[in-house]
C-alpha positions as CSV (number, residue, x, y, z in Angstrom):
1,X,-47.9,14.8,-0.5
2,X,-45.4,17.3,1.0
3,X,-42.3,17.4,-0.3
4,X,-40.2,15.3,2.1
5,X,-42.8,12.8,1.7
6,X,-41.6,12.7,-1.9
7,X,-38.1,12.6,-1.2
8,X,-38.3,9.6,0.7
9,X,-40.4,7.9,-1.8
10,X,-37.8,8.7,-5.1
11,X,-35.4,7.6,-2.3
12,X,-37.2,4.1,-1.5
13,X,-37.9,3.5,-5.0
14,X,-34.0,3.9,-6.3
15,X,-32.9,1.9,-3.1
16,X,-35.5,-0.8,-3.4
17,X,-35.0,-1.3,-6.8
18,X,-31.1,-1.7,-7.3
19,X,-31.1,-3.5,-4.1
20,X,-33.5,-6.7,-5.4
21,X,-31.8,-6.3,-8.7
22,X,-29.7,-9.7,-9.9
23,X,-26.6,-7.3,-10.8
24,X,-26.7,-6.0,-6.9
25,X,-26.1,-9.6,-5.7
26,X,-24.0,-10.7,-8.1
27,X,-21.5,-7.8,-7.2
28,X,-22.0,-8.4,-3.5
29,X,-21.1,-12.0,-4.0
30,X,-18.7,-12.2,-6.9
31,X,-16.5,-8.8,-5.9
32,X,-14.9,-10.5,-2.8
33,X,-14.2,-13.6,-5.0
34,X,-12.6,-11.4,-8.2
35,X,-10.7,-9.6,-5.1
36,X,-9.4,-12.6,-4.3
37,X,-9.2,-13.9,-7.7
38,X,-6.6,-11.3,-8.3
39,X,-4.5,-11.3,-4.8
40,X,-4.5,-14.6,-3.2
41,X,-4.6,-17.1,-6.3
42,X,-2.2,-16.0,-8.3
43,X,0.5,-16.3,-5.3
44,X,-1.6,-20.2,-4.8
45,X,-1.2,-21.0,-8.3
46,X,3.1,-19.5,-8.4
47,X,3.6,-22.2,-5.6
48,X,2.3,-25.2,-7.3
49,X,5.0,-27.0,-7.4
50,X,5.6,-28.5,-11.2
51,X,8.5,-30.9,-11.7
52,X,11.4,-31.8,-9.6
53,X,14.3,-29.6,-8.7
54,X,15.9,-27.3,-10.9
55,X,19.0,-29.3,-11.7
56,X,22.5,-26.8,-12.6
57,X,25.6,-27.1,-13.0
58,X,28.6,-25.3,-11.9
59,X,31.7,-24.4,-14.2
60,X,34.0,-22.9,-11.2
61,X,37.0,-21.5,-13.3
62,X,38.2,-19.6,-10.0
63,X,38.5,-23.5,-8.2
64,X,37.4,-22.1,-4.6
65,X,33.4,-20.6,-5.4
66,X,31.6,-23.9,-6.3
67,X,31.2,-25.0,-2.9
68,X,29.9,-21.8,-1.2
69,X,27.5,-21.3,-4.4
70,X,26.1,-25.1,-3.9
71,X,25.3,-24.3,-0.4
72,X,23.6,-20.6,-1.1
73,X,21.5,-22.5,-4.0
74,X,20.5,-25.3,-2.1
75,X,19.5,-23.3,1.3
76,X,18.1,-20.6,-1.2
77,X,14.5,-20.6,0.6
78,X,15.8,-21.1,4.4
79,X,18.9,-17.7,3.6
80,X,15.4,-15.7,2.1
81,X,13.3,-16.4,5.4
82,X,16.5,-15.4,7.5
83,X,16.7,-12.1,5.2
84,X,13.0,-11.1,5.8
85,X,12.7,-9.1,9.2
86,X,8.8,-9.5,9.5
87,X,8.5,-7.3,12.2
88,X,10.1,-4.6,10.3
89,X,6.6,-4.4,8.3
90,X,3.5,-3.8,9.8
91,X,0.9,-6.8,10.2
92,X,-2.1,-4.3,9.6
93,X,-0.4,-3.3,6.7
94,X,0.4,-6.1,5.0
95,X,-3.3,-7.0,3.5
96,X,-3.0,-3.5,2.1
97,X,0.6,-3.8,0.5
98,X,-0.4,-7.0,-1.0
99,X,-3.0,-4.4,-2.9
100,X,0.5,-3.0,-4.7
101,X,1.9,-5.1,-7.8
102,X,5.5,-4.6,-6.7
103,X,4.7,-6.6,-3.1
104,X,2.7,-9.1,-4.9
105,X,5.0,-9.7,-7.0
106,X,7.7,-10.8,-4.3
107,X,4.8,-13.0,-2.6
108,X,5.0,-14.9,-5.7
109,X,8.6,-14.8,-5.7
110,X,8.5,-16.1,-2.5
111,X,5.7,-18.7,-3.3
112,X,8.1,-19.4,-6.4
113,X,10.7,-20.7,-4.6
114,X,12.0,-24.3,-5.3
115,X,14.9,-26.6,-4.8
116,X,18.1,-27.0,-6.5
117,X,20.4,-29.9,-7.7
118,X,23.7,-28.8,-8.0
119,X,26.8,-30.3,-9.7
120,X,30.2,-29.3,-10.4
121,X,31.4,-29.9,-13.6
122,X,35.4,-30.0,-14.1
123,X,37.2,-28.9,-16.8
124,X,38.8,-31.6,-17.6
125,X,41.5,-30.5,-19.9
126,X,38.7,-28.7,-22.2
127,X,38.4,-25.2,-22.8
128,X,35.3,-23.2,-21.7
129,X,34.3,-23.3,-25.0
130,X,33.9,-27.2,-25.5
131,X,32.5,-27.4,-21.9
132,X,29.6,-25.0,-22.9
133,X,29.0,-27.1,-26.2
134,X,28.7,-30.2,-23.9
135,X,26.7,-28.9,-21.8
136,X,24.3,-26.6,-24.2
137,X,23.9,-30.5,-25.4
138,X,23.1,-32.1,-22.2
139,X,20.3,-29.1,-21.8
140,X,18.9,-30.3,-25.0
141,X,18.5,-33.9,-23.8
142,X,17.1,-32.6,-20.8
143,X,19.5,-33.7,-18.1
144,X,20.2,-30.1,-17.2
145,X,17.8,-27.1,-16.9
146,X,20.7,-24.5,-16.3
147,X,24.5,-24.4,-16.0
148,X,26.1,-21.3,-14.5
149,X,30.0,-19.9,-15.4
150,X,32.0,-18.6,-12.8
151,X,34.9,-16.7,-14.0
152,X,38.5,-16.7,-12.7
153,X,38.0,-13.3,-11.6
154,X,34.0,-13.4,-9.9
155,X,35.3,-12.2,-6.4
156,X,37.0,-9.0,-8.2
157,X,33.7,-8.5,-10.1
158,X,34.3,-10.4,-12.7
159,X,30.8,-11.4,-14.7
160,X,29.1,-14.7,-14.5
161,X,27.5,-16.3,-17.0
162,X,24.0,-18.5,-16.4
163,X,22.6,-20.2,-19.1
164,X,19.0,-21.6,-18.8
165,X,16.4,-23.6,-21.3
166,X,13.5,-21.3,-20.0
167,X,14.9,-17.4,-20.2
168,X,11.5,-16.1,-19.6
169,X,11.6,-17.7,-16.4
170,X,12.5,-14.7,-13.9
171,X,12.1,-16.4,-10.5
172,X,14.3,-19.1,-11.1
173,X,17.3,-16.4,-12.3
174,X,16.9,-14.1,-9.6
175,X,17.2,-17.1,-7.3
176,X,20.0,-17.9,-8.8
177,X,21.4,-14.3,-9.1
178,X,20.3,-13.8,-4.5
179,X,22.1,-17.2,-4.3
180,X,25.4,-16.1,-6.2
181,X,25.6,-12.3,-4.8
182,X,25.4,-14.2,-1.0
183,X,27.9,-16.6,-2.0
184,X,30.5,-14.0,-3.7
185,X,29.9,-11.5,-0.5
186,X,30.5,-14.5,2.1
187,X,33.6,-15.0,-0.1
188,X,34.9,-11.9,-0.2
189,X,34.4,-11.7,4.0
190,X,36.0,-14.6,4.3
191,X,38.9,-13.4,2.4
192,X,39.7,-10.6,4.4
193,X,39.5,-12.9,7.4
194,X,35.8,-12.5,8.5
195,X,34.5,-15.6,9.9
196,X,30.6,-17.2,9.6
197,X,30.2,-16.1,12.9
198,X,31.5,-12.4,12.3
199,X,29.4,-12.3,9.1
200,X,25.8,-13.4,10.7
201,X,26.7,-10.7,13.8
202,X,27.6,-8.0,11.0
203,X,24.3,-9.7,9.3
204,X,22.3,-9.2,12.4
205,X,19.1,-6.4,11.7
206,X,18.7,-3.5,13.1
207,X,15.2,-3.2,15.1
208,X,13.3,0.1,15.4
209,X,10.6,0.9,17.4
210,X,8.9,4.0,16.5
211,X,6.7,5.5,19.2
212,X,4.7,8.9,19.3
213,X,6.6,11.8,21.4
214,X,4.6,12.1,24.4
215,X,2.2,9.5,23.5
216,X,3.1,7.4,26.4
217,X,5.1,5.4,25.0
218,X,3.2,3.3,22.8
219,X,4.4,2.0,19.5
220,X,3.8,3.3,16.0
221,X,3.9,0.9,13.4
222,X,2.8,2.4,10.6
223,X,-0.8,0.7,11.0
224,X,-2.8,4.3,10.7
225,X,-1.1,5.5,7.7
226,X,-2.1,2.2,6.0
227,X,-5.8,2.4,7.3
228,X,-6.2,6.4,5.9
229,X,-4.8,4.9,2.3
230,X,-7.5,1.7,2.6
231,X,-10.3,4.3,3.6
232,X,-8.8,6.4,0.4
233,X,-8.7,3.8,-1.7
234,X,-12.6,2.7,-0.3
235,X,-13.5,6.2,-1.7
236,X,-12.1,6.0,-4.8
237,X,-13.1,1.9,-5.6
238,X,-16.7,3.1,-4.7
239,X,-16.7,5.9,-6.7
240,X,-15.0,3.6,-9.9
241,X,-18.6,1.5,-9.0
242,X,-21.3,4.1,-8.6
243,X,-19.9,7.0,-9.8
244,X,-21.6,5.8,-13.5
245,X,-24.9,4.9,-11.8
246,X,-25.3,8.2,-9.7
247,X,-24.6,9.4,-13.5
248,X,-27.2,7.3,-15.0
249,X,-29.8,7.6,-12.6
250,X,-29.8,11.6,-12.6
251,X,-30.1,11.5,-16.5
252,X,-32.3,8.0,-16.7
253,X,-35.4,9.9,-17.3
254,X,-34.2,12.3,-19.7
255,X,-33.3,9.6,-21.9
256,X,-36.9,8.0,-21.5
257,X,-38.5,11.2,-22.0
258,X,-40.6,11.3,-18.9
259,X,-38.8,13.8,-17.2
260,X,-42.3,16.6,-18.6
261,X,-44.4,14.1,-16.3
262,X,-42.4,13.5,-13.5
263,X,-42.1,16.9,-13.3
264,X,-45.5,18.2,-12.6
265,X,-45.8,16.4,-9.6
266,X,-41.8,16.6,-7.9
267,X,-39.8,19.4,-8.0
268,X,-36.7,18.7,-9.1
269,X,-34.6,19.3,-7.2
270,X,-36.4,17.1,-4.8
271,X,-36.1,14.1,-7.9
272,X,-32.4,14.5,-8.3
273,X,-31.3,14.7,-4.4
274,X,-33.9,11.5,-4.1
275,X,-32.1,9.3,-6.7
276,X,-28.4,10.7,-5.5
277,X,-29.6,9.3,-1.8
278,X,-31.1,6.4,-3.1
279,X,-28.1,4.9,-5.3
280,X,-25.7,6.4,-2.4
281,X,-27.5,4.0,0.4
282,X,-27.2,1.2,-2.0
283,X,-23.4,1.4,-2.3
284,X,-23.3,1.9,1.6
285,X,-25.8,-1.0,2.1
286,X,-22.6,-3.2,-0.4
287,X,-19.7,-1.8,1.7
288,X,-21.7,-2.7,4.9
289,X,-22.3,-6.1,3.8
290,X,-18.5,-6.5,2.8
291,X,-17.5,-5.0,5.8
292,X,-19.6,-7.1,8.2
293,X,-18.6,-10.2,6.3
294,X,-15.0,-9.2,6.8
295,X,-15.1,-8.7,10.6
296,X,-17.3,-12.1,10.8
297,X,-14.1,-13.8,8.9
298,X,-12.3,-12.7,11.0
299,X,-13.6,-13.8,14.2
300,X,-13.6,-17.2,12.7
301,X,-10.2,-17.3,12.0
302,X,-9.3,-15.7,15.5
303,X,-11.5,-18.0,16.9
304,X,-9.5,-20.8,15.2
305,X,-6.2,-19.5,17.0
306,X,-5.6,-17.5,13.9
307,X,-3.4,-14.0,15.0
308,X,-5.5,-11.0,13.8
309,X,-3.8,-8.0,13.9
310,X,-6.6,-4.4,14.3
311,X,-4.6,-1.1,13.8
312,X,-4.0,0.1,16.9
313,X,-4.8,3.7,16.7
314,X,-7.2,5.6,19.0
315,X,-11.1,5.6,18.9
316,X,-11.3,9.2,17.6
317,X,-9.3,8.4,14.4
318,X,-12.1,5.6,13.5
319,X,-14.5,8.0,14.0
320,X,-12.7,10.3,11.5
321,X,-12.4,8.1,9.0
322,X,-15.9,7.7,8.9
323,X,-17.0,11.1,8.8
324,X,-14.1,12.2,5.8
325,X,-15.2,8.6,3.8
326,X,-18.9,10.0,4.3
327,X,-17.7,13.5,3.1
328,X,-15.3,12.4,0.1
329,X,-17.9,10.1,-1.2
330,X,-21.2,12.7,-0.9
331,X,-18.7,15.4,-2.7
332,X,-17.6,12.8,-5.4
333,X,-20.8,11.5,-5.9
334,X,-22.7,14.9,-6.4
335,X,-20.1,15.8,-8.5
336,X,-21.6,13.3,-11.1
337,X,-24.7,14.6,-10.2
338,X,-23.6,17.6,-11.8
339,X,-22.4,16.2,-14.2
340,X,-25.4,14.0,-15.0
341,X,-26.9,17.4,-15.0
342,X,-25.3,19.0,-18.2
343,X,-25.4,15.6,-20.6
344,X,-28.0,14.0,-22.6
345,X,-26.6,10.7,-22.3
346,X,-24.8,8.0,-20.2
347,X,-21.9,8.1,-22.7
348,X,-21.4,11.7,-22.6
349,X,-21.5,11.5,-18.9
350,X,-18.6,8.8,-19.0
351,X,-16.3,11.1,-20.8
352,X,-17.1,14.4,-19.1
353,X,-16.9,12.2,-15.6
354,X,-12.6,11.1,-16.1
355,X,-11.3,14.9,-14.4
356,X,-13.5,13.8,-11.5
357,X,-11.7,10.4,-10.6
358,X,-8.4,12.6,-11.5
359,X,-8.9,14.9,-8.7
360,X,-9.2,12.0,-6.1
361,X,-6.0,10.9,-7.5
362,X,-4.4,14.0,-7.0
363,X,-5.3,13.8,-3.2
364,X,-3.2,10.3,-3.2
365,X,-0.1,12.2,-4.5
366,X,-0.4,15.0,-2.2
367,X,-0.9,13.1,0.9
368,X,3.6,12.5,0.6
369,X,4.6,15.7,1.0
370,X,1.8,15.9,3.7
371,X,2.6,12.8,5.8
372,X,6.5,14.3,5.5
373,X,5.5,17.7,7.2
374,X,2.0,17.8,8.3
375,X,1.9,21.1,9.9
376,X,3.1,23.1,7.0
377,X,1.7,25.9,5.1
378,X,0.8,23.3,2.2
379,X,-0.6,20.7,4.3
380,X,-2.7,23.0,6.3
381,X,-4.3,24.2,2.5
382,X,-4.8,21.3,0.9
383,X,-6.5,19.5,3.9
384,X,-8.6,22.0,4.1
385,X,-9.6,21.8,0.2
386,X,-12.7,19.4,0.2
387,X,-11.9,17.5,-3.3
388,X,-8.5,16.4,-1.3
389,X,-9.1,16.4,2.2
390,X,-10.8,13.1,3.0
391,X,-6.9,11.7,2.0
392,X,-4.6,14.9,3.1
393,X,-6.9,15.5,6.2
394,X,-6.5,12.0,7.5
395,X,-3.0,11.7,7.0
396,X,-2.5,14.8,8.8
397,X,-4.6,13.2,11.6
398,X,-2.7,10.1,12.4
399,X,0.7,11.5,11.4
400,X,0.6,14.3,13.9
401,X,-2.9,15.4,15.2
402,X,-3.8,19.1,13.8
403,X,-5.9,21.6,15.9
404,X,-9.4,20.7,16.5
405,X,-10.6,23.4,14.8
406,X,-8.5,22.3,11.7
407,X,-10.5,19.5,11.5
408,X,-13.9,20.2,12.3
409,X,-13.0,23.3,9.6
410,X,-12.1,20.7,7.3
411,X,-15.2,18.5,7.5
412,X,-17.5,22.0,7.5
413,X,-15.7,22.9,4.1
414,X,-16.7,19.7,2.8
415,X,-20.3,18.9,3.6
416,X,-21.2,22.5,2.6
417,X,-19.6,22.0,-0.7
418,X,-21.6,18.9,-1.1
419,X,-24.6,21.3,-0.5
420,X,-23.4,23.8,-3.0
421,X,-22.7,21.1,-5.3
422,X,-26.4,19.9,-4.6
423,X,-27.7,23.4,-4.7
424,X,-25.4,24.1,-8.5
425,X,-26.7,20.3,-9.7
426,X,-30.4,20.9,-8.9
427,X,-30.3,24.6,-10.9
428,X,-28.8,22.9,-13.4
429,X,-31.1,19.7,-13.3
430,X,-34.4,22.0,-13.8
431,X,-33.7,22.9,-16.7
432,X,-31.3,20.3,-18.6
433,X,-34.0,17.8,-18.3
434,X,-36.0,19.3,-20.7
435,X,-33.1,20.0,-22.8
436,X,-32.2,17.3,-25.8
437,X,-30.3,16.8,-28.3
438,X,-27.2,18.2,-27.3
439,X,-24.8,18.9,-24.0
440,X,-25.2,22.5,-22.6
441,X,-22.4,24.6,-22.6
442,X,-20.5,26.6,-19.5
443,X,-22.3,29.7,-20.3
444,X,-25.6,28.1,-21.1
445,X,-25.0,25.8,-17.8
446,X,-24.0,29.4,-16.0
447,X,-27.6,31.3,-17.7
448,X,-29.4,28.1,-16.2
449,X,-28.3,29.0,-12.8
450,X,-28.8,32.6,-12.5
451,X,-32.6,31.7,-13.5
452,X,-35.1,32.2,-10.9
């Protein structure tokens, strides 16, 4: 058998293999649902609606703010859907914002949202301290939920009290807080003779439309930058799921022992290149079956008369992505190889393979001062260094397009350090294979390679 022939056969056997596994289509099937386990249900499950309205009451010791703060609490959900300039945030962008706790967490504010009973409660001759007494006890027999103070001075910054039977619950008090600051601002407009109709033209938002200089006009809404961060992140979530199985499958037969057997009929080089291939088609073969399921969704819903929103950036940058995912993964990737390489075991591996996932986080941090001024000094070096550039690179490209030769310099810096990192791995390989009981050292790692 010539050596190619073997190639392809280590190849077909790690591909075949994990691919008819029972863990291979329980990830395929079960990721999408955990994805969405995580994102979309718990925003579902905020806006189940338990209970009837929150019912507060309203101690107005300034005698002119219960009115206005009734209204801002009762409209709280129509004033927060007024607020919100959708436009102002990309549609392509939003499926990867929801991705970010802090945006999540306003969904489920959002999804939160629920309506108030509001009643005033007059003093009646008692002091403050006897109306909180009476109403502490109507909390306690459950005809309130909350009751909210309004001091004398609240439009002069005075502070305001809100008392609640459920403290730990923070979406109802920052409604309550939106509701008040809106109310206290109107107040303080309208004192100074500013008018509803003044205050929703001041209100009024300001729309920008960003568009590329010399682009032809076309408009910019963030939608590239987004898709360079999910073709980041892609990198980095595929790396999280077979960085430890490239790891295990370079050291699985040095664990078993069989590597003395194996190795008098592959070279190998030719083994450890075979099984990097193999477990690197099976993770493309996962993200091609997401992927396709994703764009099938889609039609279906667009189909329905659902809007679908596709970034709108030219053909080349697709094309890009591609090539710089293909590139960051193939230098990640061999980069466990290596490390696989120099361990004896799995667990080894896993604790020598953490600055590898570091240095793909570095490129995230990077890519801001980047995406600020892409054609500086920095950003010209650090898209060109091939452990960052499938991030820096990118951003560089749809921020403000680099030279050609840039680029193509870029992706030629990468794939040969994925060679080298082959070539360093396979040196390496040779000779830790038949090496047990212990993790090899730089220098012994360095005598390895210098070997003929």
């Amino acid at each position: 058998m010539t050596p190619l022939t073997k190639f392809r056969a280590v190849v077909k056997r790690e591909y075949v293999q994990r691919v008819r596994s029972r863990m291979f289509v329980i990830v395929t099937v079960g990721a999408p649902l955990m994805f969405a386990l995580f994102t979309v249900v718990p925003i579902l499950i905020a806006g189940i609606k338990t209970g009837g309205p929150t019912r507060v009451a309203v101690v107005d010791e300034s005698g002119r703010m219960y009115a206005r703060v009734r209204d801002s609490l009762t409209n709280a959900q129509a004033s927060r859907d007024e607020d919100d300039d959708e436009e102002e945030v990309p549609k392509a962008a939003q499926g990867t914002m929801n991705q970010n706790s802090r945006a999540r967490m306003e969904q489920m504010t959002k999804a939160a949202a629920q309506s108030y009973q509001v009643e005033e409660v007059p003093a009646g001759g008692l002091g403050l301290g006897e109306l909180k007494a009476q109403l502490d006890e109507r909390v306690r027999r459950d005809e309130l939920d909350a009751y909210l103070v309004l001091p004398r001075d609240v439009l002069a910054g005075g502070e305001t009290e809100f008392y609640t039977r459920n403290v730990s619950d923070v979406f109802t008090r920052g409604q309550v807080r939106n509701a008040l600051v809106r109310a206290v601002r109107d107040a303080r407009l309208d004192e100074r003779g500013v008018g509803p109709d003044v205050m929703r033209a001041v209100n009024q938002p300001v729309r920008l439309k960003a568009s590329k200089a010399g682009g032809g006009g076309e408009a910019d809404r963030g939608q590239g930058f987004f898709l360079v961060f999910g073709a980041g992140f892609l990198i980095y979530l595929t790396i999280l799921m077979y960085g430890q199985v490239v790891l295990g499958a370079v050291i699985e037969e040095k664990e078993t022992r069989i590597a003395e057997i194996l190795f008098s009929s592959i070279r190998p080089f030719t083994l450890m290149t075979g099984k990097l291939v193999g477990v690197s088609l099976v993770a493309l073969t996962q993200f091609a079956i997401w992927g396709l399921a994703f764009v099938g969704l889609g039609a279906y819903l667009a189909a329905g008369g659902a809007s679908i929103a596709i970034p709108q950036v030219p053909p080349s940058v697709y094309a890009y992505v591609v090539l710089f995912f293909l590139m960051g993964y193939f230098i990640y990737a061999t980069l466990y190889a290596l490390v696989g390489s120099m361990v004896t075991t799995s667990q080894e591996g896993g604790q020598l393979a953490m600055p590898i996932i570091m240095l793909l986080v570095v490129g995230f941090y990077l890519a801001f001062p980047v995406i600020r001024s892409p054609n500086s000094s920095f950003a010209v070096w650090v898209s060109l260094v091939p452990f960052f550039a499938p991030i820096t690179m990118l951003i560089r490209i749809v921020s403000q397009e680099p030279p050609l030769w840039q680029i193509l310099l870029s992706l030629c810096i990468g794939f040969a350090t994925v060679a080298a990192l082959l070539w360093l791995a396979g040196r390496v390989y040779r000779v830790g294979m038949l090496m047990y009981g212990k993790r090899a050292t730089i220098p012994e790692m360095l005598k390895w390679v210098r070997q003929p």
